[in-house]
PAZAPA-4460 file (N, C-alpha, C; in steps of 0.05 Angstrom, whole numbers, plus 32768, in hexadecimal, padded with zeros to 4 digits):
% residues 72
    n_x    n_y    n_z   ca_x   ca_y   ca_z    c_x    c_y    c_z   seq   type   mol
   8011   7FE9   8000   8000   8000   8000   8012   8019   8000     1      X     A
   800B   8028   7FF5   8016   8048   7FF5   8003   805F   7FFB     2      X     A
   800E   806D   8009   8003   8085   800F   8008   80A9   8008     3      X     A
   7FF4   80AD   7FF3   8002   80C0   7FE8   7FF6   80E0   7FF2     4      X     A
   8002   80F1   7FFD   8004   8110   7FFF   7FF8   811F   7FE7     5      X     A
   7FE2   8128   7FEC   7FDB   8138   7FCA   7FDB   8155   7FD6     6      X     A
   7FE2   8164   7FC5   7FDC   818B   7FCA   7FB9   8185   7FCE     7      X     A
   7FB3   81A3   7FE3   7F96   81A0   7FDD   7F7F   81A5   7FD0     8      X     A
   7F94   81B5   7FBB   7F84   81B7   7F9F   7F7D   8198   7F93     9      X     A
   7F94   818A   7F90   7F92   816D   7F83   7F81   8168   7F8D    10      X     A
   7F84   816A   7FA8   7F73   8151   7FB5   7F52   8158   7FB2    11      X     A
   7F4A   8172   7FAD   7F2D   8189   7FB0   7F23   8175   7F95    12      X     A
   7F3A   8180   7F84   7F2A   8178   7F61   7F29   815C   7F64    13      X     A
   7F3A   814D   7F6C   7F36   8126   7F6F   7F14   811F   7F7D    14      X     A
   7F12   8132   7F96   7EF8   8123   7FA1   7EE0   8135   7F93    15      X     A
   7EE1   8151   7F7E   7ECA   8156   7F6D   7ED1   813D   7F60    16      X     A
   7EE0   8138   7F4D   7ED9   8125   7F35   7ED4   810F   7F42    17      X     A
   7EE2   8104   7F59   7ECD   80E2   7F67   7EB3   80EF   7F68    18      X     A
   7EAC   8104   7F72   7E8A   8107   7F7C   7E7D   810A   7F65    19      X     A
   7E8B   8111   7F4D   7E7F   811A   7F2D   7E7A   80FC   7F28    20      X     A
   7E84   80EC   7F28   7E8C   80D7   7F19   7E81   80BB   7F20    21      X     A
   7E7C   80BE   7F3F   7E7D   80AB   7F4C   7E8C   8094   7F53    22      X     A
   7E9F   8097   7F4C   7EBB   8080   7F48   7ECD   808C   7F5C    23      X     A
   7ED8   8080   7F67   7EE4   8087   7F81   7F02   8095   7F7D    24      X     A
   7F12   809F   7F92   7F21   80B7   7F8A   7F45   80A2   7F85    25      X     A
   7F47   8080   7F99   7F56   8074   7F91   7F52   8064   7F71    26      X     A
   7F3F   8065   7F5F   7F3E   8061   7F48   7F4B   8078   7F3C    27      X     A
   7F3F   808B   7F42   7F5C   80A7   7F2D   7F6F   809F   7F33    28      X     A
   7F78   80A5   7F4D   7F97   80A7   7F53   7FA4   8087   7F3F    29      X     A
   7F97   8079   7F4B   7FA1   8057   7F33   7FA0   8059   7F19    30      X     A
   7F8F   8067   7F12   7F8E   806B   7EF0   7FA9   8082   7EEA    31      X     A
   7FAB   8090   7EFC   7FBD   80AC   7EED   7FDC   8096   7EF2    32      X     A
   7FDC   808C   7F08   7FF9   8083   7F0D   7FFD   806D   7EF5    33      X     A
   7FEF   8056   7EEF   7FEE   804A   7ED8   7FFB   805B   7EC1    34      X     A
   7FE0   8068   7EBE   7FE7   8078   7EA0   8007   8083   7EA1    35      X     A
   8013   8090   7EB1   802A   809F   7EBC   8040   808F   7EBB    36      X     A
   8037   8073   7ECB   804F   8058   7EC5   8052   8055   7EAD    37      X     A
   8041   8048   7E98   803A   8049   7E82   8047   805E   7E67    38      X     A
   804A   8075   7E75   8050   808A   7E67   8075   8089   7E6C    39      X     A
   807B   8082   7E80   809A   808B   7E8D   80A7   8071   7E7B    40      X     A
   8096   8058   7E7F   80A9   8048   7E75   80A6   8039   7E52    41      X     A
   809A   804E   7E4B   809A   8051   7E2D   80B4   806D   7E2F    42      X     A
   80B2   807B   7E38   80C0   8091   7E2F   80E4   8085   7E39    43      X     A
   80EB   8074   7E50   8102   8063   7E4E   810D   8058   7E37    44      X     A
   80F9   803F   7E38   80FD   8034   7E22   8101   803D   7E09    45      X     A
   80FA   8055   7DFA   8100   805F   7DEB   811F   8071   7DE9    46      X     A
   8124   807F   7E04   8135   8086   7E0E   8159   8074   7E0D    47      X     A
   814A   805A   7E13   815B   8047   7E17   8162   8037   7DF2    48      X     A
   8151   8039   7DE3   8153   802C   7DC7   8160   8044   7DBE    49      X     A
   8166   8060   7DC0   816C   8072   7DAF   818C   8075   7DB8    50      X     A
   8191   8068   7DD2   81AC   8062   7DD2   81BC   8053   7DCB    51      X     A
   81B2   8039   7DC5   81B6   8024   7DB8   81AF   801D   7D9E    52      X     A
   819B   8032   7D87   81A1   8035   7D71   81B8   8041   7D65    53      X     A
   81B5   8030   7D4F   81D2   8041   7D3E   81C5   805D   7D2B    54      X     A
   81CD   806D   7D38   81C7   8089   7D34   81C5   8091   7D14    55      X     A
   81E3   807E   7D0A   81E8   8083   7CED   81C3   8086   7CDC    56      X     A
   81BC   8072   7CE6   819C   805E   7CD7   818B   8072   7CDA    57      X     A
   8187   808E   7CF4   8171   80A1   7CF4   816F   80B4   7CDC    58      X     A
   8154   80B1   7CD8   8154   80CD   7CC8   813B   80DC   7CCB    59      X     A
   8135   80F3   7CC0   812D   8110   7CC9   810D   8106   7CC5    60      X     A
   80FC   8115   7CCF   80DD   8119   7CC2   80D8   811F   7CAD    61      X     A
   80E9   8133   7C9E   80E5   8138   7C84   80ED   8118   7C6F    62      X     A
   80FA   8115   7C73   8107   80F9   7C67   80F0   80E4   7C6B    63      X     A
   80F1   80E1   7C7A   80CF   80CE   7C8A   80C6   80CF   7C75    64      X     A
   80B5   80EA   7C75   809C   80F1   7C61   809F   80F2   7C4D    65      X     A
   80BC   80FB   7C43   80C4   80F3   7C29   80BE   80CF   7C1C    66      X     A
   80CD   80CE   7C2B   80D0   80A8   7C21   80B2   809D   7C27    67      X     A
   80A3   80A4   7C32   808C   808C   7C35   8079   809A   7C29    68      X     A
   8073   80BC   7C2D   806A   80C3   7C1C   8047   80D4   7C2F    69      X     A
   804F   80DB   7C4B   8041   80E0   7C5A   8032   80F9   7C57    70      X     A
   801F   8101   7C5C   801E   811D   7C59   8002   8129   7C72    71      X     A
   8006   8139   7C73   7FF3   8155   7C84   7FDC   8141   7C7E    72      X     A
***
């Protein structure tokens, strides 16, 4: 279990939207930390492949759209 400290703004807007919503205020907090995990360890991982690509192989957005043929 964890126990988390919110400002009391957070915490004001968390218990309108449980009372809006009717879904309780540990379902946000679990959905935002998910989403948040979710988000950190995509942005690693990517972090981590762009070190270990061979740099030579990148190329630009213009080039992208050039070659495949992308557009607006």
């Amino acid at each position: 279990m964890i126990a988390v400290r919110l400002p009391s703004e957070i915490e004001n807007r968390l218990t309108k939207l449980s009372n809006l919503t009717g879904r309780t205020k540990t379902h946000y907090v679990r959905e935002a930390i998910v989403s948040y995990i979710d988000d950190l360890e995509d942005y690693y991982l990517a972090e981590e492949r762009i070190k270990t690509y061979d740099q030579a192989k990148t190329i630009s957005l213009d080039e992208l759209v050039s070659k495949y043929g992308m557009e607006d």
